[in-house]
C-alpha positions in Angstrom: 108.5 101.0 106.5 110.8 98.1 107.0 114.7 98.1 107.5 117.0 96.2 105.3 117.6 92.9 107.5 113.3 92.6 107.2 112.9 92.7 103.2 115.2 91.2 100.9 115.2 93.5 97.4 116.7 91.2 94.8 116.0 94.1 91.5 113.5 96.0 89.7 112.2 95.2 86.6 111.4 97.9 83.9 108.1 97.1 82.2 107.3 100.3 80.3 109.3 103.6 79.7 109.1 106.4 77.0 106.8 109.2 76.5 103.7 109.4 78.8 100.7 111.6 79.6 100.4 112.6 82.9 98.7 115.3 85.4 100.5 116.9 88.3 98.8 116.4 91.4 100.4 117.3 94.3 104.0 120.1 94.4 105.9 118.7 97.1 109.7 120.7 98.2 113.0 118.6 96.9 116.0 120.8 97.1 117.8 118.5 94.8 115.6 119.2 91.8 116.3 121.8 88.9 113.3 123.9 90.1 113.2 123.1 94.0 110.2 121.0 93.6 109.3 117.8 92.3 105.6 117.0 91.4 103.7 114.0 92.3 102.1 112.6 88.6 99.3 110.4 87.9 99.4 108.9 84.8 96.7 109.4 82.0 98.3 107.3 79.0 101.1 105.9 77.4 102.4 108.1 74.2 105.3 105.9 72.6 107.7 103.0 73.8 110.9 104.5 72.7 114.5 106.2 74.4 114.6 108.6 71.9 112.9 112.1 73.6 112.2 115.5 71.3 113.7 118.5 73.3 110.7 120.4 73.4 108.5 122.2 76.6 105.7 119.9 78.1 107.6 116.5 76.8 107.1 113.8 79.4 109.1 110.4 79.6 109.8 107.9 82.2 109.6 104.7 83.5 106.9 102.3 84.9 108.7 99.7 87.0 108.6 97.0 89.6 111.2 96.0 92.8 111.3 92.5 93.2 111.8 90.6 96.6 110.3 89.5 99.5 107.9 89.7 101.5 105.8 91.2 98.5 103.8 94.0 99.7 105.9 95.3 101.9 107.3 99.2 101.8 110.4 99.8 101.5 112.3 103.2 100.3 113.8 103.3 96.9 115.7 106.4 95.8 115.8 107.2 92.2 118.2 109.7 90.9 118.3 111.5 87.3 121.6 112.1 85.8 121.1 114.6 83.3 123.2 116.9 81.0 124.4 120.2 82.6 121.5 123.0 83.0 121.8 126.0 84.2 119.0 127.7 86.4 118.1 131.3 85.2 117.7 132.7 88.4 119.9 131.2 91.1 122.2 130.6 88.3 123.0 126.8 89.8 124.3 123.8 87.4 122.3 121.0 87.8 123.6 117.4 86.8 121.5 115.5 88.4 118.2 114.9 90.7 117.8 112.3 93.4 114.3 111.7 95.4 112.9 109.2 97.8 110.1 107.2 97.4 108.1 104.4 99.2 107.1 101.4 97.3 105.9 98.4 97.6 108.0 95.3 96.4 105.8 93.9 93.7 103.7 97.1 92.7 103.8 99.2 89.4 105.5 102.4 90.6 106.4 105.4 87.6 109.1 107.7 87.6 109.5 110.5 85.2 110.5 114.0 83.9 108.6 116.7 82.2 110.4 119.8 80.8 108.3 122.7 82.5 110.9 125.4 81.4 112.6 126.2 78.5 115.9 126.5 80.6 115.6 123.0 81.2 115.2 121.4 77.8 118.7 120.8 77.5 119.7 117.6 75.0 121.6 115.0 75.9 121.2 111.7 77.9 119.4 111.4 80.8 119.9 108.4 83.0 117.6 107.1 85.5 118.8 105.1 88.4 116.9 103.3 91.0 118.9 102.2 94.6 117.7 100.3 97.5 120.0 101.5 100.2 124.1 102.0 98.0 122.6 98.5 96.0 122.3 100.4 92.2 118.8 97.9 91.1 118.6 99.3 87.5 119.1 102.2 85.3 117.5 103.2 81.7 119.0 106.0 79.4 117.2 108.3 77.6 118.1 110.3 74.4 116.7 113.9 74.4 117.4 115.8 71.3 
């Protein structure tokens, strides 16, 4: 992966975002996250272009989007952060506001993002905000409406 003073990010474009089919493929361990866990999704189909999500178990929205910069190709490491309304895990009884998570993409590629409401606990409306930073540099954000 490259440093900062190798790449120049200059923003991320949002191309797509809404509701989405996708398939879990890999569990990996993020403290951060509601559940402990994040899940690693390939995408099987767009549903709907729209910021307006129905509360409701197996939902699944995001974003499909692109950081921009040079030199193209490279890999650099983007964290993406979820602010979301306050939910309350049943069992460790923790309030989650948000989620944050690392990735490694490549400036120029089609990367997706998303959320899919596993538990009821966590079907909670409100907004839900995600936000994509290359180092403290806030590159974009797009609100969602669950409901």
């Amino acid at each position: 992966m490259q440093t900062a003073g190798e790449t120049n990010v200059t923003g991320v474009d949002i191309y797509q975002y809404g509701l989405f089919k996708g398939e879990n493929i890999e569990l990996i361990r993020n403290p951060t996250s509601v559940t402990g866990q994040e899940s690693r999704v390939k995408i099987r189909g767009f549903d709907k272009r729209t910021s307006q999500i129905p509360a409701a178990l197996g939902k699944h929205f995001g974003i499909i989007y692109v950081v921009n910069g040079t030199p193209a190709g490279a890999i650099v490491a983007i964290r993406l952060t979820i602010l979301t309304p306050p939910m309350k895990h049943p069992e460790s009884k923790e309030i989650f506001t948000s989620v944050d998570s690392m990735r490694s993409v490549k400036i120029g590629a089609h990367e997706f993002h998303g959320w899919l409401f596993e538990h009821k606990w966590e079907v909670v409306p409100g907004q839900y905000t995600f936000q994509l930073y290359y180092f403290d540099k806030k590159l974009g954000e797009k609100a969602f409406t669950v409901g």
